[in-house]
C-alpha positions, 0 to 999 in steps of 0.5 A: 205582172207585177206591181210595186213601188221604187221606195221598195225595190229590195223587195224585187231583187229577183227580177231578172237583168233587164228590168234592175237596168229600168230601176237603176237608170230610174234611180240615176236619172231624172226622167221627170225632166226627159222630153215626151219620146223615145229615149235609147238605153241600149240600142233596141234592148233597151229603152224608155219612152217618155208619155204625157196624156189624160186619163180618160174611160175604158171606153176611149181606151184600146187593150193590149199585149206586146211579144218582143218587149216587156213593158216596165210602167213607171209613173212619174206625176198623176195616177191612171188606173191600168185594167189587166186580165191574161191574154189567154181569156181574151180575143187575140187579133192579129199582132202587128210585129213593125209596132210589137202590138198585140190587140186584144179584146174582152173585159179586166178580170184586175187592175192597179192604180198607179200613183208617182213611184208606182210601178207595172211590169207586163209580160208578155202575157198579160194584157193591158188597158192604160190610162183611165181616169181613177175618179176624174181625168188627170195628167199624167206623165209616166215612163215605160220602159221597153226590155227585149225579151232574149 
């Protein structure tokens, strides 16, 4: 996982294509204004979806892990907290490949706090629980984009 913020992208360089496509198209776009959904970059090898919720207690929350897409979060308005941990310490159930969707179960061994022009890369082996409230539920409105991993 890595964690960062856009005023900082320099630093990031390094990261492989799929992922400078998120920023530039963060930086070229105003997602702010995006509809809540699916929106396609490049077919089904890259995309964004575009989410709006509250933030709420891990214990109404779901954990998570993906195979065919890493996730690249970026939060546009509000702050979660997302908890992570490695999906080798946790109990793997059976992945649900139409949903790309691996649930996970046990307990965070690290989390971040997202606030806007924050940002969360996931692989695939890092498991994620989103949107828990860092001190009080808040809404957020956040862009998650999907890179198919070659």
């Amino acid at each position: 996982m890595i964690f960062g913020n856009i005023k900082n992208l320099e630093e990031f360089a390094y990261l492989e294509k799929g992922i400078q496509e998120c920023f530039a198209y963060a930086a070229e776009n105003d997602l702010k204004s995006f509809e809540k959904g699916s929106h396609p970059i490049d077919g089904e090898r890259l995309f964004v979806n575009i989410v709006e919720y509250e933030t709420t207690t891990p214990e109404n929350r779901f954990w998570e892990a993906h195979r065919e897409y890493l996730d690249v979060h970026f939060m546009l308005d509000g702050e979660e907290q997302i908890n992570l941990n490695f999906i080798e310490n946790m109990e793997q159930k059976e992945f649900v490949p139409k949903d790309d969707f691996l649930p996970l179960e046990g307990a965070a061994n690290s989390h971040v706090i997202l606030k806007k022009g924050d940002f969360l890369v996931c692989y695939p082996h890092d498991g994620h629980m989103t949107a828990i409230q860092v001190e009080e539920p808040k809404k957020v409105k956040k862009a998650i984009f999907k890179v198919r991993i070659q």
